[in-house]
C-alpha positions as a Markdown table, in Angstrom:
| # | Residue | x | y | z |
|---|---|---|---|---|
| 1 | Unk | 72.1 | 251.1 | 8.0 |
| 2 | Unk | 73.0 | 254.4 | 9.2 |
| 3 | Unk | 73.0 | 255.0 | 13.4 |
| 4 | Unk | 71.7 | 258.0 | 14.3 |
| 5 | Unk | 73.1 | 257.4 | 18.2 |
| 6 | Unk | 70.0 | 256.7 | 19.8 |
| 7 | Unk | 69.6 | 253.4 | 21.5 |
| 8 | Unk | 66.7 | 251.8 | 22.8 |
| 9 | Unk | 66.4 | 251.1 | 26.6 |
| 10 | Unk | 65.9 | 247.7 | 27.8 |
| 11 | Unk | 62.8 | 247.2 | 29.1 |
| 12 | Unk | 62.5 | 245.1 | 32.7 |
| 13 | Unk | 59.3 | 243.9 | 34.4 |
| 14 | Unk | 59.9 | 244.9 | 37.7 |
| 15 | Unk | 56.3 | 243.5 | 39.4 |
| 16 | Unk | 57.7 | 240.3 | 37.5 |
| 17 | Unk | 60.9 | 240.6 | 39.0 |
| 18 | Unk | 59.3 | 241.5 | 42.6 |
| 19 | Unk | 57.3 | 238.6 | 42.8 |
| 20 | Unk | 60.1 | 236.5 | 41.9 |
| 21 | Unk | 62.0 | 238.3 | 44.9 |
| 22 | Unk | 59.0 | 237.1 | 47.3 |
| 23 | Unk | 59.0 | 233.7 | 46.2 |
| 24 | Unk | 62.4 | 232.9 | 46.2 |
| 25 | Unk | 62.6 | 234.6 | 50.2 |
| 26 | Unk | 59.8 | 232.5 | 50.8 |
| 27 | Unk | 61.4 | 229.0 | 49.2 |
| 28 | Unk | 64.7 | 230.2 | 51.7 |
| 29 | Unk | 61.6 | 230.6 | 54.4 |
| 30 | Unk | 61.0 | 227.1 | 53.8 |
| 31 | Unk | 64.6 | 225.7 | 53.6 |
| 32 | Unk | 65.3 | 227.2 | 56.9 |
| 33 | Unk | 62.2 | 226.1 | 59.1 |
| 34 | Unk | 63.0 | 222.4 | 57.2 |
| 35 | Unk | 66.4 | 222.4 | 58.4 |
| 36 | Unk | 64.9 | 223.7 | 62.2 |
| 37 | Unk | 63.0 | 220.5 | 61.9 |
| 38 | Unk | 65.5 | 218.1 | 60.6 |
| 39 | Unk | 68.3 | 219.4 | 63.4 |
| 40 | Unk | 66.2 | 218.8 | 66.3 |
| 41 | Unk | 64.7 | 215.4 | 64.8 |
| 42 | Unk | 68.6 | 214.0 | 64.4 |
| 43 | Unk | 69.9 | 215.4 | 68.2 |
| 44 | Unk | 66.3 | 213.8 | 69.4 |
| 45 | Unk | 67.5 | 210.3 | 67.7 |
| 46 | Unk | 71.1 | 210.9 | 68.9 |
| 47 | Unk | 69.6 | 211.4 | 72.7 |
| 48 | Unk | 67.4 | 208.6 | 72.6 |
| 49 | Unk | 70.6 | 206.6 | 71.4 |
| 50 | Unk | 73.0 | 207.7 | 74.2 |
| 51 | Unk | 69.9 | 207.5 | 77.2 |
| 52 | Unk | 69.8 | 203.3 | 75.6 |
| 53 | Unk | 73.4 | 202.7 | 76.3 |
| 54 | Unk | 74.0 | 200.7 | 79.0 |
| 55 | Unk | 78.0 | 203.0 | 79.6 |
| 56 | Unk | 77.9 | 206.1 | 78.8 |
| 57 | Unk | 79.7 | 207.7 | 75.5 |
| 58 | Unk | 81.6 | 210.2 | 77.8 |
| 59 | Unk | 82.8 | 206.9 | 80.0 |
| 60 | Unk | 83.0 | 204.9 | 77.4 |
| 61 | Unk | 85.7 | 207.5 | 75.9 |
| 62 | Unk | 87.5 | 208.1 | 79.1 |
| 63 | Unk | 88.0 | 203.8 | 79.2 |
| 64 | Unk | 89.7 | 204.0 | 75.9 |
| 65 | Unk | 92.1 | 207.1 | 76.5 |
| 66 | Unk | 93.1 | 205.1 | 79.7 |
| 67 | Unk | 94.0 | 201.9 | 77.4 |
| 68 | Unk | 95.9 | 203.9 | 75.3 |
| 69 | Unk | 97.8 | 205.7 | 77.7 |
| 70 | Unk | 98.8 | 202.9 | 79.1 |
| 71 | Unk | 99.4 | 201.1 | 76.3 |
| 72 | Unk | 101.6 | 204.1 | 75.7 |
| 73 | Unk | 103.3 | 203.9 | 78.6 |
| 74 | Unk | 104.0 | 200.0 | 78.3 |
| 75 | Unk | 105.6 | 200.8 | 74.9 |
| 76 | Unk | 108.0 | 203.4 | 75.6 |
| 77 | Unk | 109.0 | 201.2 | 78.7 |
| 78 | Unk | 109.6 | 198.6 | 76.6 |
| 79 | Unk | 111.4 | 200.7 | 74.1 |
| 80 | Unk | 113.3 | 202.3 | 76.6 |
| 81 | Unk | 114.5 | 198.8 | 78.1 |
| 82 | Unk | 115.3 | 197.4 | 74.7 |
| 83 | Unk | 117.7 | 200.6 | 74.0 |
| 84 | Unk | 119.0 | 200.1 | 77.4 |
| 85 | Unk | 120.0 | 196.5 | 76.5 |
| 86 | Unk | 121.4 | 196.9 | 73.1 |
| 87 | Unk | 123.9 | 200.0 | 75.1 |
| 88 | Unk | 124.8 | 197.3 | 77.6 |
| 89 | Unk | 125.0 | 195.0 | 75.1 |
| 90 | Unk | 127.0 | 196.9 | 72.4 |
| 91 | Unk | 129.4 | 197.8 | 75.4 |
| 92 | Unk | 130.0 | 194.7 | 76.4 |
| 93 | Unk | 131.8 | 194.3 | 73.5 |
């Protein structure tokens, strides 16, 4: 078969193609007004949760950085007194 350089165009559909366009825009459409919904029906839930509790989440946290920072502080006091000891004691020596 001989080529003759001619070659055929490829032939597209474009009101095809368009309405695909519109109905995938639309489906994202939908995606984004189902998120919308989702969002404000899981920080609804979430308030509802935190209004129940008898503390408060922000108090509740600030309770538990004050255990550790004392817990902190105990520990390096301790650690600090147990070095303090093994100088004295190694000095002793």
């Amino acid at each position: 078969m001989a080529s003759n350089g001619t070659q055929e165009r490829v032939q597209i559909n474009t009101s095809l193609l368009t309405a695909a366009g519109v109905i995938a825009l639309f489906g994202s459409f939908l995606i984004g007004i189902a998120a919308l919904i989702g969002a404000n029906a899981l920080i609804s839930a979430v308030r509802d949760w935190t209004n129940q509790q008898e503390v408060p989440p922000g108090e509740t946290a600030k309770s538990i950085i004050k255990q550790l920072h004392s817990a902190a502080l105990v520990g390096t006091s301790a650690g600090a007194d147990a070095w303090r000891s093994s100088i004295s004691s190694s000095s002793d020596e």
